[in-house]
Chimera marker file (.cmm) of the C-alpha trace (Angstrom):
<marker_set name="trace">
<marker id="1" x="-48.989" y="27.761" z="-354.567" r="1" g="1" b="0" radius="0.5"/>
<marker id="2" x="-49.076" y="29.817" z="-351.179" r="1" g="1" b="0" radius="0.5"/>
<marker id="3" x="-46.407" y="31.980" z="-350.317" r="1" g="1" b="0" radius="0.5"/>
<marker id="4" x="-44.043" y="31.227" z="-348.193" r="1" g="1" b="0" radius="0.5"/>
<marker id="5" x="-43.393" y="34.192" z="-345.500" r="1" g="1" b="0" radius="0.5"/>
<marker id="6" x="-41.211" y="33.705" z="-342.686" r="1" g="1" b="0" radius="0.5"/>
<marker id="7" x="-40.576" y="36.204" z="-339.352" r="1" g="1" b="0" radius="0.5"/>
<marker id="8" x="-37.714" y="35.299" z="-336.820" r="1" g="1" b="0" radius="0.5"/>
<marker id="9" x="-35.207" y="36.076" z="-334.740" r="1" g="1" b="0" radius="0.5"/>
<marker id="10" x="-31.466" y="35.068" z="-336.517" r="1" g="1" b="0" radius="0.5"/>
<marker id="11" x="-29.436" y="32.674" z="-335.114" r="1" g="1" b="0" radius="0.5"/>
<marker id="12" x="-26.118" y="33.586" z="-336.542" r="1" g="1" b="0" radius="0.5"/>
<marker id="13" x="-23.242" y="31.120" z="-337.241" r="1" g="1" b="0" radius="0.5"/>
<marker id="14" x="-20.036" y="31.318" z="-339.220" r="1" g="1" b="0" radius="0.5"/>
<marker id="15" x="-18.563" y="29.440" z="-342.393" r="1" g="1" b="0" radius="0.5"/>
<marker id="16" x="-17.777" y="25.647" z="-343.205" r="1" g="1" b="0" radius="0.5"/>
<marker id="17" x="-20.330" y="24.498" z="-340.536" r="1" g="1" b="0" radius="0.5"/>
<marker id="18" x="-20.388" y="21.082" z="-341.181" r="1" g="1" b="0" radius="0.5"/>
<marker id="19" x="-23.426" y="18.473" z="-340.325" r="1" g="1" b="0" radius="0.5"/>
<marker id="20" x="-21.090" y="16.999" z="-337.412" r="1" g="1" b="0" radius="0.5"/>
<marker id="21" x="-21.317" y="20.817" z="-335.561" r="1" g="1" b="0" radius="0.5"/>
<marker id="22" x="-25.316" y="20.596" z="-336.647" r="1" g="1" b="0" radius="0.5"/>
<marker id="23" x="-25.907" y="17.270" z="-335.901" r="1" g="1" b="0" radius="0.5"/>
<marker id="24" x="-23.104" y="15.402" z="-333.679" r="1" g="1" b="0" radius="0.5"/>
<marker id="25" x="-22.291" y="11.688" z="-334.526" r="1" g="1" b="0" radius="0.5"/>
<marker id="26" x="-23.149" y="10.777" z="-331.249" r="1" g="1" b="0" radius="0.5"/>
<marker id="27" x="-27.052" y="11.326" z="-331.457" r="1" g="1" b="0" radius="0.5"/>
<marker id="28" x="-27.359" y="9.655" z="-334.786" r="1" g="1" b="0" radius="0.5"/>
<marker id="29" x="-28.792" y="6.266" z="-332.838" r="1" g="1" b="0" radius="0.5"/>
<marker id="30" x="-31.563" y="7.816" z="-333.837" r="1" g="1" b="0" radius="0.5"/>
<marker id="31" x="-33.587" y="9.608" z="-336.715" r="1" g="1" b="0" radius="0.5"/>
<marker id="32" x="-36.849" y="10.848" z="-334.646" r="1" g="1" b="0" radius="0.5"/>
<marker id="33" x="-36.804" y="14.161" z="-335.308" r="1" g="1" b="0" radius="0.5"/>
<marker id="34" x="-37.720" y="15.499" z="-332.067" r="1" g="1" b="0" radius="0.5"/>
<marker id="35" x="-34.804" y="13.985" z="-330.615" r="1" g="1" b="0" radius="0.5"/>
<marker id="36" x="-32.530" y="15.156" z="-333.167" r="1" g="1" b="0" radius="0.5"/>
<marker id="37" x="-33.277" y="18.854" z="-332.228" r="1" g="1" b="0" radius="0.5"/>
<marker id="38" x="-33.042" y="18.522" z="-328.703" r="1" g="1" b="0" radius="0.5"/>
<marker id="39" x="-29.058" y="17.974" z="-329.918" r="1" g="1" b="0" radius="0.5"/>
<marker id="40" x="-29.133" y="20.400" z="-332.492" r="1" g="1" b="0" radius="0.5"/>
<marker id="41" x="-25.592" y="22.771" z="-332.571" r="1" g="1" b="0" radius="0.5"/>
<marker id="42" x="-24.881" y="21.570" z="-329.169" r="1" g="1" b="0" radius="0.5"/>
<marker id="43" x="-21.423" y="21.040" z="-330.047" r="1" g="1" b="0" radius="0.5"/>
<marker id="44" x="-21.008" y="24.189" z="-331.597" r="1" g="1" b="0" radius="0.5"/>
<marker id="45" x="-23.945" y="27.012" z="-329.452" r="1" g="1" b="0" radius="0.5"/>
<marker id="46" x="-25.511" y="25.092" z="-326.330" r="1" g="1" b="0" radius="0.5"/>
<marker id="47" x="-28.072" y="27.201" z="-325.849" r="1" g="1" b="0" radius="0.5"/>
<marker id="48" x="-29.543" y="27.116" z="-329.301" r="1" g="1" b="0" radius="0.5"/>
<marker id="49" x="-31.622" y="23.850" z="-328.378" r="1" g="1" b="0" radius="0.5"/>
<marker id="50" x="-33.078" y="25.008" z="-325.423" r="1" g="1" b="0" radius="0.5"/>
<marker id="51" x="-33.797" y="28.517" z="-326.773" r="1" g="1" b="0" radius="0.5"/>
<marker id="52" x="-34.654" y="28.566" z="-330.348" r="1" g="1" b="0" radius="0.5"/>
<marker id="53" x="-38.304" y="29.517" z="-331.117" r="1" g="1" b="0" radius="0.5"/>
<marker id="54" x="-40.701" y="28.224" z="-333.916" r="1" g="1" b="0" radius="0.5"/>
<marker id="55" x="-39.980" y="30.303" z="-336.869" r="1" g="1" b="0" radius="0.5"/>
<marker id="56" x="-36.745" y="31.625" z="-335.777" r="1" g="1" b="0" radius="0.5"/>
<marker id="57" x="-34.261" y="31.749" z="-338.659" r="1" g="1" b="0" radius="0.5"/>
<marker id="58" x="-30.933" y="30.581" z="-338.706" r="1" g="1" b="0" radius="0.5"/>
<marker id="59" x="-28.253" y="31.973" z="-341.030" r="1" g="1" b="0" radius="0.5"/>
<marker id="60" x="-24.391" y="30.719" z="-342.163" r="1" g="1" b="0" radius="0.5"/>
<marker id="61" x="-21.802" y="32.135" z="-343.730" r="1" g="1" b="0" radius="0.5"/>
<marker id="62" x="-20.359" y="29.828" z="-346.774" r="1" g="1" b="0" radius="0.5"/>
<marker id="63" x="-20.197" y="26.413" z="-347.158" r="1" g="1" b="0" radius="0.5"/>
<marker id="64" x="-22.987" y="25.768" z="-344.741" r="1" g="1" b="0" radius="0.5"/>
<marker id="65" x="-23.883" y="21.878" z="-344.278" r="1" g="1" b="0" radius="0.5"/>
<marker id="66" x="-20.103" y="20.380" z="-345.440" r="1" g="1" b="0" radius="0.5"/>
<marker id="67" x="-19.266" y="17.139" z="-344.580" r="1" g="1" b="0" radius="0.5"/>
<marker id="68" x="-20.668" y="14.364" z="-344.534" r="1" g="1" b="0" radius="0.5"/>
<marker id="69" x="-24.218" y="13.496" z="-346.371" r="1" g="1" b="0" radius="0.5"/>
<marker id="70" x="-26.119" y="12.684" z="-343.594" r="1" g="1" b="0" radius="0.5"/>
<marker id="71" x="-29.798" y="13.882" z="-343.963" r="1" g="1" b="0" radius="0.5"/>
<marker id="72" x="-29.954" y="14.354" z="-339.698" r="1" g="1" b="0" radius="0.5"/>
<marker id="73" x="-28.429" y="18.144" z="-340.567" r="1" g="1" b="0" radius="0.5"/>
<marker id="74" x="-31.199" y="19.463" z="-341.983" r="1" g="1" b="0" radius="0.5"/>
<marker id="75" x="-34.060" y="17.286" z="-339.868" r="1" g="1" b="0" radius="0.5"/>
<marker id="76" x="-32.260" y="18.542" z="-336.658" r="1" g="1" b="0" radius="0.5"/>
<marker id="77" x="-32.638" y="22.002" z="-337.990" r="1" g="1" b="0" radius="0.5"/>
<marker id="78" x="-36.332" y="22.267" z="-339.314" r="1" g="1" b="0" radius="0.5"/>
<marker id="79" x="-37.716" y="19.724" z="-335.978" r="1" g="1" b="0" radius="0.5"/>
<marker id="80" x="-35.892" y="22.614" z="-333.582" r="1" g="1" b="0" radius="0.5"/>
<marker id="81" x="-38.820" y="24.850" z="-335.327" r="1" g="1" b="0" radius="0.5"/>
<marker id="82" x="-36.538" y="26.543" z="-338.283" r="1" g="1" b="0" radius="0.5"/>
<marker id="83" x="-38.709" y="27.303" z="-341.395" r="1" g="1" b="0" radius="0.5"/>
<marker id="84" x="-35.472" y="28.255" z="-343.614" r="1" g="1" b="0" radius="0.5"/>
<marker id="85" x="-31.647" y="28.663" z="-343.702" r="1" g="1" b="0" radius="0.5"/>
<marker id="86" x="-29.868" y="31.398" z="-344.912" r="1" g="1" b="0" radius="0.5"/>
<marker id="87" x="-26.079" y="31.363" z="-346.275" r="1" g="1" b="0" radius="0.5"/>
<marker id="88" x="-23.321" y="32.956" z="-348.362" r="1" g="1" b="0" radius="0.5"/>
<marker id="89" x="-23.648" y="29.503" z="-349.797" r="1" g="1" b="0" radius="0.5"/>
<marker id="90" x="-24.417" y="25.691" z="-349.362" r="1" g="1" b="0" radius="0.5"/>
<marker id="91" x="-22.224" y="22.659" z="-349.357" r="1" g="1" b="0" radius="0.5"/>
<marker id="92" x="-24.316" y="20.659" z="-352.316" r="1" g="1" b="0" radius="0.5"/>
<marker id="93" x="-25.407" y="17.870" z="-350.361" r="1" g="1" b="0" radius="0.5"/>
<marker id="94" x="-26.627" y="19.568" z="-347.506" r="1" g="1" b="0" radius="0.5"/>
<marker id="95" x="-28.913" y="21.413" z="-349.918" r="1" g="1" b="0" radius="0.5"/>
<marker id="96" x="-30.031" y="18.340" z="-351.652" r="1" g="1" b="0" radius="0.5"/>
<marker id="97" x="-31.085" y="17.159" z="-348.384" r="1" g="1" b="0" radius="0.5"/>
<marker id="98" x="-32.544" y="20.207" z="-346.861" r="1" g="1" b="0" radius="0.5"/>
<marker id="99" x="-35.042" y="20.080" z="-350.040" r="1" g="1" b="0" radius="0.5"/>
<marker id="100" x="-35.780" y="16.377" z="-349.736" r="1" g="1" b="0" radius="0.5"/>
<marker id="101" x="-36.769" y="16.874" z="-346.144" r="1" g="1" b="0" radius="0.5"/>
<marker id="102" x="-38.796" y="20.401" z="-347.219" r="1" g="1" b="0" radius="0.5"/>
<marker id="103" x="-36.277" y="22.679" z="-345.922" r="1" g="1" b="0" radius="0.5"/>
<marker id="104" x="-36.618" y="26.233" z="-347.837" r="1" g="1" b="0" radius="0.5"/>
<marker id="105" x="-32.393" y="27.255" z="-348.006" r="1" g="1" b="0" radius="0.5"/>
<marker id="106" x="-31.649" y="30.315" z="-349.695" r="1" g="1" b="0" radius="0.5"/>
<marker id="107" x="-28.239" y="31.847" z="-350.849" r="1" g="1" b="0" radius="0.5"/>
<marker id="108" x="-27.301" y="34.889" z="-350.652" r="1" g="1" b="0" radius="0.5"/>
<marker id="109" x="-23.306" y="35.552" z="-351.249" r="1" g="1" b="0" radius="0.5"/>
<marker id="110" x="-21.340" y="38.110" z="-348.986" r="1" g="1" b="0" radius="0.5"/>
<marker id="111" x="-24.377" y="39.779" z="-348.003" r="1" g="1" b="0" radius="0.5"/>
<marker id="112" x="-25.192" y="37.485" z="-345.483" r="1" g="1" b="0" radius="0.5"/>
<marker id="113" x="-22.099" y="39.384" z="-343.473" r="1" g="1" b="0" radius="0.5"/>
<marker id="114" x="-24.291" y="42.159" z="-342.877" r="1" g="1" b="0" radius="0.5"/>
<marker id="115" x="-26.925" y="39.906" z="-341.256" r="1" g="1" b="0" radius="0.5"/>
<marker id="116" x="-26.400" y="39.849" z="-337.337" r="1" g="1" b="0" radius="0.5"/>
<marker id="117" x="-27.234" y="37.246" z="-334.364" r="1" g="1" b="0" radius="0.5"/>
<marker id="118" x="-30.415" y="38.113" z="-333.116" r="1" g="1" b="0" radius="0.5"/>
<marker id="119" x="-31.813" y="40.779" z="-335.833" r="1" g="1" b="0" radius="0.5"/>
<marker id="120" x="-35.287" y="39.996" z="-336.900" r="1" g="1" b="0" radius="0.5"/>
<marker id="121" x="-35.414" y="38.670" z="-340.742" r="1" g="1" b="0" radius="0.5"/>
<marker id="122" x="-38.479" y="38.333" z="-342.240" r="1" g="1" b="0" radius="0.5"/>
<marker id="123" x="-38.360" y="36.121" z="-345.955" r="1" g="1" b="0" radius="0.5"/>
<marker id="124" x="-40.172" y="35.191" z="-348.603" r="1" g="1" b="0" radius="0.5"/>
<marker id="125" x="-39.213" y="31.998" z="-349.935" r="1" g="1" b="0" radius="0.5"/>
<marker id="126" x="-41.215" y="32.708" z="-352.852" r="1" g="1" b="0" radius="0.5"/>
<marker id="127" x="-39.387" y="35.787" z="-354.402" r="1" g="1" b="0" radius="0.5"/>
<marker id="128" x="-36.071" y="35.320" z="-352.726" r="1" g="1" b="0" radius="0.5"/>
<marker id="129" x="-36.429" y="38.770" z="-350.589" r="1" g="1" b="0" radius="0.5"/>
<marker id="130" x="-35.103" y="38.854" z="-346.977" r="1" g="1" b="0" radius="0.5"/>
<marker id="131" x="-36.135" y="42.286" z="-345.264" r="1" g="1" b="0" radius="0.5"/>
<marker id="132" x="-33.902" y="42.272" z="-341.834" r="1" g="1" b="0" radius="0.5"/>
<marker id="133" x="-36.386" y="44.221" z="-339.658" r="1" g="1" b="0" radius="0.5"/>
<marker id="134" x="-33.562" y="45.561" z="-337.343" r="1" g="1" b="0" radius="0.5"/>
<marker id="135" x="-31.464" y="47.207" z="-339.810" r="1" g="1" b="0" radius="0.5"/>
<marker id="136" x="-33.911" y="48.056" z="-342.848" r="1" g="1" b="0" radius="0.5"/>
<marker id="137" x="-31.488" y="46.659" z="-345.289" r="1" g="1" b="0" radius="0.5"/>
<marker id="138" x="-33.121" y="44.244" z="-347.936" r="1" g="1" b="0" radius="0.5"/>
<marker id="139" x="-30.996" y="41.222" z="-349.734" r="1" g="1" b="0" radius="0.5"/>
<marker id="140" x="-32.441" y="38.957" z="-352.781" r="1" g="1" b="0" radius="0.5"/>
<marker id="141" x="-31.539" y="35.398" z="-352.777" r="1" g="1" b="0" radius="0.5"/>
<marker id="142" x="-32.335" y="33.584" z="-355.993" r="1" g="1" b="0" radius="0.5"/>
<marker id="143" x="-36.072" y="32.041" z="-355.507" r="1" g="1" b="0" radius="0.5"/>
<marker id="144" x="-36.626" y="28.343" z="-355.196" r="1" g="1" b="0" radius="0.5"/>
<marker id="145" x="-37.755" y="27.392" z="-358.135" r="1" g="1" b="0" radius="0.5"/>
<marker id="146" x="-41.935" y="26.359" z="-358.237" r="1" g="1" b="0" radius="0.5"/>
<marker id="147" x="-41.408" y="22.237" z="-357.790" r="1" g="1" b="0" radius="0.5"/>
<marker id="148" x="-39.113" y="23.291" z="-354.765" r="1" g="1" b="0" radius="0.5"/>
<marker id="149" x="-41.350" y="25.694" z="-353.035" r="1" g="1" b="0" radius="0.5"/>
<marker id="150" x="-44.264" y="22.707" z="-353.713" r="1" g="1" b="0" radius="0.5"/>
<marker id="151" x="-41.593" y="19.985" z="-352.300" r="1" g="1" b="0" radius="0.5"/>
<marker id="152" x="-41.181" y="22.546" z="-348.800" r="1" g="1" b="0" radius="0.5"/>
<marker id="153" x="-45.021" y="22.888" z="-348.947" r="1" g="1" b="0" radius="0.5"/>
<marker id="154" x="-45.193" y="19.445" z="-348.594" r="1" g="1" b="0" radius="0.5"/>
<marker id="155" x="-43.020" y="18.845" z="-345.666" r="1" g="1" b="0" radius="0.5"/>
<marker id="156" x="-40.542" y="16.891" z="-347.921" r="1" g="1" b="0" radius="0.5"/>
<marker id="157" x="-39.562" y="14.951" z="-351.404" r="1" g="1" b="0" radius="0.5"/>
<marker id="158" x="-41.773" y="11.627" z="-349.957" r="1" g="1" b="0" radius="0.5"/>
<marker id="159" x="-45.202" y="13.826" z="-349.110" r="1" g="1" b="0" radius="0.5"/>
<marker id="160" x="-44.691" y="16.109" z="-352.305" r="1" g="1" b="0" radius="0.5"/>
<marker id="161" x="-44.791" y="12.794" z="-354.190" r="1" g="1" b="0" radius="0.5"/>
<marker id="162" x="-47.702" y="11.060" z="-352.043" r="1" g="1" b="0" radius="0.5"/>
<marker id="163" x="-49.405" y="13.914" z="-352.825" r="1" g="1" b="0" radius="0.5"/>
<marker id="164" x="-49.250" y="13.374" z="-356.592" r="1" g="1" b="0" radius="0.5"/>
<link id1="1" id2="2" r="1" g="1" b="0" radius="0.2"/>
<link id1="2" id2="3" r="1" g="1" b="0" radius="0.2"/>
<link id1="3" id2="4" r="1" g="1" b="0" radius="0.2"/>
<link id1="4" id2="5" r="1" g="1" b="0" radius="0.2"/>
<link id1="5" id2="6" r="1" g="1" b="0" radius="0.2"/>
<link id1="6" id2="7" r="1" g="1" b="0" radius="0.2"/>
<link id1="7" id2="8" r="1" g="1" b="0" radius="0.2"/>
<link id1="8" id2="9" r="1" g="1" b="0" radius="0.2"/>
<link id1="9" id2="10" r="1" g="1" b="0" radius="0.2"/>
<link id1="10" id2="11" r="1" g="1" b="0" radius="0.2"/>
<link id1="11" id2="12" r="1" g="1" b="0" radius="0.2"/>
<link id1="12" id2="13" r="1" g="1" b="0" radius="0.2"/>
<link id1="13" id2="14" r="1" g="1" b="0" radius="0.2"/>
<link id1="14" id2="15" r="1" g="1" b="0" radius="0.2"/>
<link id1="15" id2="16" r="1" g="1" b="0" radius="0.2"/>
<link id1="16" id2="17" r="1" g="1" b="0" radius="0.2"/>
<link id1="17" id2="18" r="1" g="1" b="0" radius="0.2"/>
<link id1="18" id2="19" r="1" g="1" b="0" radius="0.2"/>
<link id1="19" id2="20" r="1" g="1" b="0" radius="0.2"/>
<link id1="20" id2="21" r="1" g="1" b="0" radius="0.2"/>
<link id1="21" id2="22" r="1" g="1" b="0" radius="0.2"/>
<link id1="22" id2="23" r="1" g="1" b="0" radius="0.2"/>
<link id1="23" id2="24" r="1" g="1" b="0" radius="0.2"/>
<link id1="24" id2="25" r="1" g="1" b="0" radius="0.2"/>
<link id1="25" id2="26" r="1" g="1" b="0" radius="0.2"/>
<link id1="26" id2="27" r="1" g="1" b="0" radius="0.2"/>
<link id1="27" id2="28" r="1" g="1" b="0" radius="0.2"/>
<link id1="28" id2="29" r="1" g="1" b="0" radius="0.2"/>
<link id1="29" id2="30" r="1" g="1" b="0" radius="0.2"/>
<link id1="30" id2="31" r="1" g="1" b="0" radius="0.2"/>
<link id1="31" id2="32" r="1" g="1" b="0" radius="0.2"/>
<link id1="32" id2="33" r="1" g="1" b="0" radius="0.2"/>
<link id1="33" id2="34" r="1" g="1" b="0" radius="0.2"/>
<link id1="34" id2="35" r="1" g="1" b="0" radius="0.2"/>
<link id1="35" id2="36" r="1" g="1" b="0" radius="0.2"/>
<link id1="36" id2="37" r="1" g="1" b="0" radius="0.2"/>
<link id1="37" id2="38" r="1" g="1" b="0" radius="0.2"/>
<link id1="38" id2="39" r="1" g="1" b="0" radius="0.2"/>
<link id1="39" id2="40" r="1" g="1" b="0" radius="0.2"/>
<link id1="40" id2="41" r="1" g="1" b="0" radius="0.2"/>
<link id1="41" id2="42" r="1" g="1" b="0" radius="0.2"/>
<link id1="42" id2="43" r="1" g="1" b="0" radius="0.2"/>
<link id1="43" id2="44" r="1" g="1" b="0" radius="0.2"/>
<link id1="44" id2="45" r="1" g="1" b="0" radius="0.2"/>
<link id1="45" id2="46" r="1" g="1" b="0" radius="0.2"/>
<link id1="46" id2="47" r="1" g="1" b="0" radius="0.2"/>
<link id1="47" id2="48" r="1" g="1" b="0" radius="0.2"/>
<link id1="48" id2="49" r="1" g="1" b="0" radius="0.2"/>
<link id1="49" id2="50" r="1" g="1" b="0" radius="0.2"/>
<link id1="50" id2="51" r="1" g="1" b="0" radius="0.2"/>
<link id1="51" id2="52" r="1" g="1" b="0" radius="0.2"/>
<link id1="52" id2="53" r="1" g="1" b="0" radius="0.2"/>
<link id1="53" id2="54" r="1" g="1" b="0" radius="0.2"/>
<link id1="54" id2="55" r="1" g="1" b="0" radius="0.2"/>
<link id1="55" id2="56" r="1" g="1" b="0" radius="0.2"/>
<link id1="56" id2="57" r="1" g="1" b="0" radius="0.2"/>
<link id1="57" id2="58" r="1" g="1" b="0" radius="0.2"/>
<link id1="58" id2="59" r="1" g="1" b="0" radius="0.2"/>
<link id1="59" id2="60" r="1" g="1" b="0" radius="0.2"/>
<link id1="60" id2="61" r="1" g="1" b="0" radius="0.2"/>
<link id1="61" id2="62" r="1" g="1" b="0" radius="0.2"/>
<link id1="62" id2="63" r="1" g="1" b="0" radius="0.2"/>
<link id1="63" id2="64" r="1" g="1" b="0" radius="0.2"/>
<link id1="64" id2="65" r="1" g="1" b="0" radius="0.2"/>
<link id1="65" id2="66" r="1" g="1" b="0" radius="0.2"/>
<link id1="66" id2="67" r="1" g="1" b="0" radius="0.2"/>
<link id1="67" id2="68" r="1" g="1" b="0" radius="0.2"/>
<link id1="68" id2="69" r="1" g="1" b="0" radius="0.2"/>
<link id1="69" id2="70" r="1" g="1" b="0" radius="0.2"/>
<link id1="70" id2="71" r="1" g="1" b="0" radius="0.2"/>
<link id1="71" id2="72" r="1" g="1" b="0" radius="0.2"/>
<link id1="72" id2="73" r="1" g="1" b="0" radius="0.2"/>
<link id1="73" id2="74" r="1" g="1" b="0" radius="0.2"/>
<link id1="74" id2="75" r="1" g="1" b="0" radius="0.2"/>
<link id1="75" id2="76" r="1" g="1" b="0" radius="0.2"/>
<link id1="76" id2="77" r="1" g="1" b="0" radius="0.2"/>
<link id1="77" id2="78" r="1" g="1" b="0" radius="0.2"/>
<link id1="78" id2="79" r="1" g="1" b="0" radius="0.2"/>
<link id1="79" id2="80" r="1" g="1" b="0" radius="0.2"/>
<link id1="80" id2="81" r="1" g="1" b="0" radius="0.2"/>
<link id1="81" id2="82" r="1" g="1" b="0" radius="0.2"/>
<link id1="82" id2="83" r="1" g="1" b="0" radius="0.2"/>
<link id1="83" id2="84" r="1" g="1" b="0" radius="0.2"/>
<link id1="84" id2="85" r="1" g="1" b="0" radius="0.2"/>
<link id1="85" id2="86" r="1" g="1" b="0" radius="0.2"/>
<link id1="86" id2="87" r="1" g="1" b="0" radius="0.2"/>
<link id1="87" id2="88" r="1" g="1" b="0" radius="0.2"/>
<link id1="88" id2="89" r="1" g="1" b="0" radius="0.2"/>
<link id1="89" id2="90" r="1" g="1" b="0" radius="0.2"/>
<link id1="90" id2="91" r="1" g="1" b="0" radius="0.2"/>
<link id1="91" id2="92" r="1" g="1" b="0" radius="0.2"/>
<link id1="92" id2="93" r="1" g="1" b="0" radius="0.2"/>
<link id1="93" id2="94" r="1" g="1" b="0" radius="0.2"/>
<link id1="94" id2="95" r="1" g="1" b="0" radius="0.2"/>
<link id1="95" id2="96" r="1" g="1" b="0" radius="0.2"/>
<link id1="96" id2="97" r="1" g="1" b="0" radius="0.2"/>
<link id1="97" id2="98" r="1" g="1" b="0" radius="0.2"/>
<link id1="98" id2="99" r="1" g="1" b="0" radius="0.2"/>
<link id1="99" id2="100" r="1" g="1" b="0" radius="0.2"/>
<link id1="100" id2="101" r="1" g="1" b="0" radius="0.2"/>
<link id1="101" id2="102" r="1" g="1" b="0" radius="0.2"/>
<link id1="102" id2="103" r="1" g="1" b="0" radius="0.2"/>
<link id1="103" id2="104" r="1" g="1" b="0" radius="0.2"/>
<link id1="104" id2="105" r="1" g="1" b="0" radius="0.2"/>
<link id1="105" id2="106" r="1" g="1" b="0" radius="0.2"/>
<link id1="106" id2="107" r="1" g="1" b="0" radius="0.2"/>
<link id1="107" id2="108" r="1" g="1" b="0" radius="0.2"/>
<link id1="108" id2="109" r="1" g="1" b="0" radius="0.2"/>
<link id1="109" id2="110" r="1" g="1" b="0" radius="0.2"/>
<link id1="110" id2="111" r="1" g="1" b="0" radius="0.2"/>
<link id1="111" id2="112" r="1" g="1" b="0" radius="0.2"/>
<link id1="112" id2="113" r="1" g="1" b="0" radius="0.2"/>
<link id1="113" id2="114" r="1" g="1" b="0" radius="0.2"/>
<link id1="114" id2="115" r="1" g="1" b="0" radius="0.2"/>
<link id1="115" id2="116" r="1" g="1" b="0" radius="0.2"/>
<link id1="116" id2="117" r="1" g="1" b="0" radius="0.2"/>
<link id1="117" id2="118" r="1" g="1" b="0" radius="0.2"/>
<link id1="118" id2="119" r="1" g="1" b="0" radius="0.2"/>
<link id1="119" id2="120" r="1" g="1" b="0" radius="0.2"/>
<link id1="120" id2="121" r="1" g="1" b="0" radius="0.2"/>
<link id1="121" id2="122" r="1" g="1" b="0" radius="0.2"/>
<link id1="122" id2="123" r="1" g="1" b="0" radius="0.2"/>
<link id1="123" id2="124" r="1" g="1" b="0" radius="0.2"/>
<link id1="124" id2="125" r="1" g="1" b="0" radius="0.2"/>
<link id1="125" id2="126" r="1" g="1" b="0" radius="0.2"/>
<link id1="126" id2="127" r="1" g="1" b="0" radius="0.2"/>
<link id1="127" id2="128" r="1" g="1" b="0" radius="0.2"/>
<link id1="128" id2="129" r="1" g="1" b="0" radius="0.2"/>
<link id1="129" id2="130" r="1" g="1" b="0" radius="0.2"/>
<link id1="130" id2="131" r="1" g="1" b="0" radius="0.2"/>
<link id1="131" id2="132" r="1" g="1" b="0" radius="0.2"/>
<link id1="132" id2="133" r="1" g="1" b="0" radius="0.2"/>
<link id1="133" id2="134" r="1" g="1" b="0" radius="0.2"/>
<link id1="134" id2="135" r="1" g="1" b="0" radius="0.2"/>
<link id1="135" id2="136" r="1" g="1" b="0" radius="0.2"/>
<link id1="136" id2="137" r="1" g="1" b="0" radius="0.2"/>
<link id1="137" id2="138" r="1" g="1" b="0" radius="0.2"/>
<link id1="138" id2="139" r="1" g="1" b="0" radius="0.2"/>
<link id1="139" id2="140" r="1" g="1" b="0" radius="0.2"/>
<link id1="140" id2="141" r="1" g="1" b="0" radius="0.2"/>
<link id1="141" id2="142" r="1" g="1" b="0" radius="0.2"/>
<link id1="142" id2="143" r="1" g="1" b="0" radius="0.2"/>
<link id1="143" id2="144" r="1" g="1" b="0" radius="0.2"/>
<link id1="144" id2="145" r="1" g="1" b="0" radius="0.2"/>
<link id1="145" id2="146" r="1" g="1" b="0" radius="0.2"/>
<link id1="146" id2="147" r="1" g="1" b="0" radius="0.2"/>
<link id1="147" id2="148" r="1" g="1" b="0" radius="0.2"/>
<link id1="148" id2="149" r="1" g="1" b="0" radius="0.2"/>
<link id1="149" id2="150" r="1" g="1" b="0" radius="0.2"/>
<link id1="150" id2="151" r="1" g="1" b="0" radius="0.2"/>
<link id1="151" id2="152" r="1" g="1" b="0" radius="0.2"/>
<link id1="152" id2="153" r="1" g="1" b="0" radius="0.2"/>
<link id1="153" id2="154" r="1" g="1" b="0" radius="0.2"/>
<link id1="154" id2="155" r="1" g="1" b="0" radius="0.2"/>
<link id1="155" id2="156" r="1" g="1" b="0" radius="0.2"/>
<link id1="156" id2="157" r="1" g="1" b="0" radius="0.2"/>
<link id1="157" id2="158" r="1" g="1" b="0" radius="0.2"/>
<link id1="158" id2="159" r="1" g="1" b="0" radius="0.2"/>
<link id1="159" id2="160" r="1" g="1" b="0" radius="0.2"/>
<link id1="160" id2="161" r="1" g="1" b="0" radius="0.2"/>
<link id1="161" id2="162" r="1" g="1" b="0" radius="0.2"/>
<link id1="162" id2="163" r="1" g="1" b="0" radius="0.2"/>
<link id1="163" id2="164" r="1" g="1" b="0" radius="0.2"/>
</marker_set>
């Protein structure tokens, strides 16, 4: 199993974001992915959409993903070019989902307060470290375990088990 390193900029948002601020009912005619990110936390930060970056990295406080189930959330999130979510702590679903679709989310309690819109994060999904570059301050989330690093190596529950 490769490791899983990730280097971004943070995109920083608060607690009990639910999958309506992530994903608005209004763009669910559809489930192409591409699509879905164009609309990703417009509700919520306009400019995320037109200004996230491949491999940027976007963190939550707790509760992240409440609401309703709907697997858009996480899709939405990972086709706008994020490799992994960071929170004080997931709504259940919303993680269910985000490993289904091969979204790496990792919890890290109230240290995610010291974690601040635009510092640069780098994580390894494979031990659970997050180094954030601007500060020098180092956090361990509890590491996916092995089958859910393979299911995010993947690119999701269906390819991990195409693959088998």
């Amino acid at each position: 199993m490769a490791e899983q390193i990730y280097q971004g900029k943070v995109w920083r948002y608060g607690d009990n974001i639910d999958t309506d601020i992530i994903i608005a009912a209004r763009y669910l005619n559809t489930f192409d992915p591409q699509e879905l990110a164009k609309h990703c936390m417009a509700d919520l930060d306009e400019s995320f959409a037109q200004n996230v970056k491949a491999g940027d990295i976007m963190v939550g406080g707790k509760n992240f993903g409440c609401g309703s189930s709907r697997e858009h959330a996480p899709v939405a999130i990972r086709a706008a070019g994020v490799p992994v979510v960071i929170a004080a702590s997931f709504a259940r679903i919303f993680y269910r989902n985000g490993i289904n679709i091969g979204l790496p989310l990792l919890e890290i309690g109230d240290d995610v307060e010291k974690i601040k819109a635009d510092d640069e994060l780098m994580v390894n999904v494979a031990t659970g470290e997050i180094k954030d570059l601007t500060t020098g301050d180092v956090f361990q989330a509890h590491p996916l375990p092995g089958f859910v690093q393979e299911i995010a190596q993947a690119g999701g529950l269906i390819n991990y088990i195409k693959s088998r």
